[in-house]
C-alpha positions as CSV (number, residue, x, y, z in Angstrom):
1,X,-0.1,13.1,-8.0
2,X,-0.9,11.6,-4.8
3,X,-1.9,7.9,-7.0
4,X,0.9,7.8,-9.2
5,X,3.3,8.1,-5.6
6,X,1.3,5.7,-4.6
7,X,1.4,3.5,-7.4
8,X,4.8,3.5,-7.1
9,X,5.6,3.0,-3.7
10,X,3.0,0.0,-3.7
11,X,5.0,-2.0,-6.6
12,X,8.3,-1.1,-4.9
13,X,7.0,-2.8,-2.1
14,X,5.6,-5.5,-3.6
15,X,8.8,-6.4,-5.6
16,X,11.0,-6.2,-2.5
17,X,8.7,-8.7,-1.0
18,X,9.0,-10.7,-4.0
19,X,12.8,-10.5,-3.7
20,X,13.3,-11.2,-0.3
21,X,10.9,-14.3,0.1
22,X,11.9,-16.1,-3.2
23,X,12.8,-19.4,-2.7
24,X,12.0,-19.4,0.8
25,X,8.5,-19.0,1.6
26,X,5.3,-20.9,-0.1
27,X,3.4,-19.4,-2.4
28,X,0.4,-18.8,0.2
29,X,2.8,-16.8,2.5
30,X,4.0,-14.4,-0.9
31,X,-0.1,-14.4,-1.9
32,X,-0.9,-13.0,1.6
33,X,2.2,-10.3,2.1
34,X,1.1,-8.8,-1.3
35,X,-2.7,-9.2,0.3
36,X,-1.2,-7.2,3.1
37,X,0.7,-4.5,1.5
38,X,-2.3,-3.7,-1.1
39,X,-4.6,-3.4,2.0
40,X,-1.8,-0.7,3.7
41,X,-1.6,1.4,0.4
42,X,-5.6,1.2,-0.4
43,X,-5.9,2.6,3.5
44,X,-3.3,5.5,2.4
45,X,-5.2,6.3,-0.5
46,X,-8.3,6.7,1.5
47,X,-6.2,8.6,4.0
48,X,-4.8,10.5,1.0
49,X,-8.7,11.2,-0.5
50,X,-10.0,12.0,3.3
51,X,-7.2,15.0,3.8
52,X,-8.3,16.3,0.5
53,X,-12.3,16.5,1.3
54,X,-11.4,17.6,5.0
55,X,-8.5,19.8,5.1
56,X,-9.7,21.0,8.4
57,X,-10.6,18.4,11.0
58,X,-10.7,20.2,13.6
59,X,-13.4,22.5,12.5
60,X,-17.7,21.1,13.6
């Protein structure tokens, strides 16, 4: 469940990007916003994976 959201989320972001630089930015500047916003959602997913493993990091 947690992939498929974020799946989701991660090409909604990438095609708002899309829509709001087209036409005005070069194609280096739309190559590194969809860089960035891949790197944001693999760091959720990792986030996503940790909470699963450790549902309790408070405990030693």
């Amino acid at each position: 469940m947690l992939v498929t959201v974020l799946v989701v989320l991660r090409w909604v972001a990438r095609a708002m990007a899309d829509a709001l630089q087209r036409g005005k930015t070069t194609e280096s500047a739309r190559f590194w916003t969809g860089q960035a916003i891949n790197l944001g959602f693999a760091r959720l997913l990792l986030l996503g994976f940790l909470s699963i493993w450790f549902d309790d990091p408070t405990r030693p």
